[in-house]
C-alpha positions as CSV (number, residue, x, y, z in Angstrom):
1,X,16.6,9.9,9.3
2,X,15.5,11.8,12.5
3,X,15.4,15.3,10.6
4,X,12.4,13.7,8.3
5,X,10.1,13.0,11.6
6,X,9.0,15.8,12.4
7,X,8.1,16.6,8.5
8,X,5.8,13.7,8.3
9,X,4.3,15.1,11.7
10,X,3.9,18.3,10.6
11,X,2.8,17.8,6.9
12,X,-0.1,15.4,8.4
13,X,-1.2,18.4,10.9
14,X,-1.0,20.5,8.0
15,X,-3.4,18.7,6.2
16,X,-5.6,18.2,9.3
17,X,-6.0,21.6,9.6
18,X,-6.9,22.3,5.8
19,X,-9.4,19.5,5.5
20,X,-11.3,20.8,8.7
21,X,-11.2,24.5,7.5
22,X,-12.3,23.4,4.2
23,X,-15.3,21.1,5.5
24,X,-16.2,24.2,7.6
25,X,-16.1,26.6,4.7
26,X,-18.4,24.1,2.6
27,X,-21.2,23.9,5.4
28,X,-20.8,27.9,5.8
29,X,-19.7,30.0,2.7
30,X,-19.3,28.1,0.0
31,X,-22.4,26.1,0.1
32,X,-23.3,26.3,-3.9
33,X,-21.6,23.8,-5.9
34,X,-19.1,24.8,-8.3
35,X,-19.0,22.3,-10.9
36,X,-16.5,22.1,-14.1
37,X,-15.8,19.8,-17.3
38,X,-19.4,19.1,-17.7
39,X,-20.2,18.5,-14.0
40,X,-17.6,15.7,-13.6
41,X,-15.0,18.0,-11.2
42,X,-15.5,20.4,-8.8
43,X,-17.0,21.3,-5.3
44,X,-20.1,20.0,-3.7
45,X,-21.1,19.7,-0.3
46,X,-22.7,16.3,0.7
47,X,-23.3,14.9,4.2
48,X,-22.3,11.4,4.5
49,X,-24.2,9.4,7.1
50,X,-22.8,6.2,6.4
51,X,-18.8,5.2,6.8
52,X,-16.9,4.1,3.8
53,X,-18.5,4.5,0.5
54,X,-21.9,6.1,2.1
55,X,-22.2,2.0,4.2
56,X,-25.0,2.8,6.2
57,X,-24.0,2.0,10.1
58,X,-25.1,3.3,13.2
59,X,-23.8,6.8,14.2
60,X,-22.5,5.2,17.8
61,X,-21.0,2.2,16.2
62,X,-18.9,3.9,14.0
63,X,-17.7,6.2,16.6
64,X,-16.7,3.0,18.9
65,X,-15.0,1.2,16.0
66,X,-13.5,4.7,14.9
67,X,-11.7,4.9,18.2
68,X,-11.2,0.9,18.6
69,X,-9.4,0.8,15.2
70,X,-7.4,4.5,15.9
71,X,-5.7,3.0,18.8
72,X,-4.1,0.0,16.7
73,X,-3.1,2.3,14.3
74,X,-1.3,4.5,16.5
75,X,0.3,1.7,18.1
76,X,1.6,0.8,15.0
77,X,2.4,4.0,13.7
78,X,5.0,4.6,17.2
79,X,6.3,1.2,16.3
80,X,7.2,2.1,12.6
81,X,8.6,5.2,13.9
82,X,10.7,4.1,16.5
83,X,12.0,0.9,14.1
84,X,13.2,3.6,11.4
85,X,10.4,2.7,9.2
86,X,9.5,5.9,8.3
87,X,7.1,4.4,5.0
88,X,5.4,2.7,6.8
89,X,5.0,5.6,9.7
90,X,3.7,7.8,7.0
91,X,1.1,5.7,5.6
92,X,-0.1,4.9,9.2
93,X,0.1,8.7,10.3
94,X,-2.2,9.6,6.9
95,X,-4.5,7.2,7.9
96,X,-4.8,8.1,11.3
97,X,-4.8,12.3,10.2
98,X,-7.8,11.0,7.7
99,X,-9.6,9.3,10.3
100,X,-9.4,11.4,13.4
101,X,-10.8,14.2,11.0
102,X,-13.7,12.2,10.1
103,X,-14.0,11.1,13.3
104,X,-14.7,14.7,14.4
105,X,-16.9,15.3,11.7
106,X,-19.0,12.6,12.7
107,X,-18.9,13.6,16.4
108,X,-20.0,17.2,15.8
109,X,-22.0,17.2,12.8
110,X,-23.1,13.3,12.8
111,X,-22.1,12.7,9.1
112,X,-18.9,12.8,7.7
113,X,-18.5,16.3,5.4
114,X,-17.4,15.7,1.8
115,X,-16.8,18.8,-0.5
116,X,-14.4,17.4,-3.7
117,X,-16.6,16.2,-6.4
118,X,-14.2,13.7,-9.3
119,X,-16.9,12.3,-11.9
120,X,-19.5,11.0,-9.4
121,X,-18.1,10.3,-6.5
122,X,-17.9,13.1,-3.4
123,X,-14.8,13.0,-0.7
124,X,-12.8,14.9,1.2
125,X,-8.8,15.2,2.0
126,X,-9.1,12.9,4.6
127,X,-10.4,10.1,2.5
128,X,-7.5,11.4,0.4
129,X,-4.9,11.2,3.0
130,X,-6.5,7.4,3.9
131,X,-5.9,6.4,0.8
132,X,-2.7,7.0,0.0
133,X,-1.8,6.3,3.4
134,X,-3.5,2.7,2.6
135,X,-1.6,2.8,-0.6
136,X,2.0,3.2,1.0
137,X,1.3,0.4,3.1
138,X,0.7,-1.6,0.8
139,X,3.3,-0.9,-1.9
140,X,5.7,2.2,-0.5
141,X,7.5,-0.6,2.3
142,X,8.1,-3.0,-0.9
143,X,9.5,-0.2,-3.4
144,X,11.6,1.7,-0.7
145,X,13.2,-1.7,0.6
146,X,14.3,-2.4,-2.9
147,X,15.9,0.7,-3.3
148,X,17.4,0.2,0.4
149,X,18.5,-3.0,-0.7
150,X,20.6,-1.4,-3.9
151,X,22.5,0.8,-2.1
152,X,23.7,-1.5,1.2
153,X,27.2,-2.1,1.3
154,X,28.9,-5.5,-0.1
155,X,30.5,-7.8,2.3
156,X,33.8,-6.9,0.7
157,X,33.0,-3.2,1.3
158,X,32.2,-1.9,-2.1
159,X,28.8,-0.3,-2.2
160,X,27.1,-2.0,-5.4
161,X,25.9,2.2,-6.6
162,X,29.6,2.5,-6.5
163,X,30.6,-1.1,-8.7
164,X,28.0,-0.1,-11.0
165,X,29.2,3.5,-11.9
166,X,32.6,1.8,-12.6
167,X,31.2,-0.5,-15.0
C-alpha cells in the first residue's frame, strides 16, 4: 500500500497546480465567457467574496478559520496515512488541496476565483476536489471496508474470494 502514497500526493499537487493556472488564465486571457447548451455549461469568470456558496463573511475571518480548520485537517490527514487508511487520506488530502487553493486566492486576490459554469452555479476544481474529497469521507471508508472485509482470510485459512469461486 506504500507504492499508492506518493500517487495520492502527487495527483492532489497535480490538480493544485491546474486549478491555480486555470484561475490565472480566467482573470488574464480568457476573460470572455464561453458558454454552451443554451448557457447552462461552460466558462465564466466570477469573483466570489463570500466563502461557501457566495456566504458573505469577513475577508480576515475567513482567512483565520481557513488556516484554523487546515491544521485539523492535516492532522488528520497524517493520521489516516500513517494508519493505512489511505480513503480516508485522500478525501482529507482533496480537501486540504481544495482549500489551500482558495485560501490563496483569497489572500492574493481577496475573493475566491471561479471559472466552471454547470447550469447556474459558478466553481472551480478546488470546490471540486472538496467535494469529492467530502464525499469519500463520508461514503469511500464504508464501501472500501466492505470490500476489505470480503476478501480477509477465514479463521480456518480459506480466503472467502477463494470458497466462493469453488462454489
Amino acid at each position: 500500500m506504500f507504492y499508492k502514497r506518493p500517487l495520492i500526493i502527487f495527483s492532489g499537487l497535480f490538480l493544485f497546480l491546474l486549478d491555480q493556472f486555470l484561475k490565472r488564465k480566467v482573470l488574464g486571457v480568457w476573460e470572455e465567457p464561453r458558454l454552451f447548451l443554451n448557457n447552462w455549461l461552460g466558462w465564466q469568470q466570477f469573483k466570489n467574496s463570500g466563502v461557501a456558496f457566495g456566504l458573505p463573511v469577513p475577508i480576515n475571518v475567513a482567512i483565520i478559520f481557513s488556516v484554523l480548520i487546515l491544521v485539523v485537517l492535516i492532522y488528520y490527514f497524517l493520521r489516516a496515512a500513517r494508519a493505512g487508511r489511505l480513503v480516508l487520506a485522500l478525501g482529507f488530502w482533496l480537501i486540504i488541496i481544495g482549500a489551500v487553493s482558495n485560501l490563496i486566492d483569497r489572500a492574493v486576490f481577496g475573493a475566491t476565483i471561479d471559472y466552471i459554469r454547470i447550469l447556474t452555479g459558478v466553481f472551480n476544481i478546488a470546490d471540486g476536489c472538496i467535494l469529492i474529497g467530502g464525499l469519500l469521507l463520508i461514503f469511500g471508508e464504508q464501501h472500501w471496508e466492505t470490500v476489505i472485509d470480503f476478501t480477509k482470510v477465514r479463521r480456518d485459512g480459506a480466503r472467502i474470494d477463494e470458497i466462493i469461486k469453488r462454489l
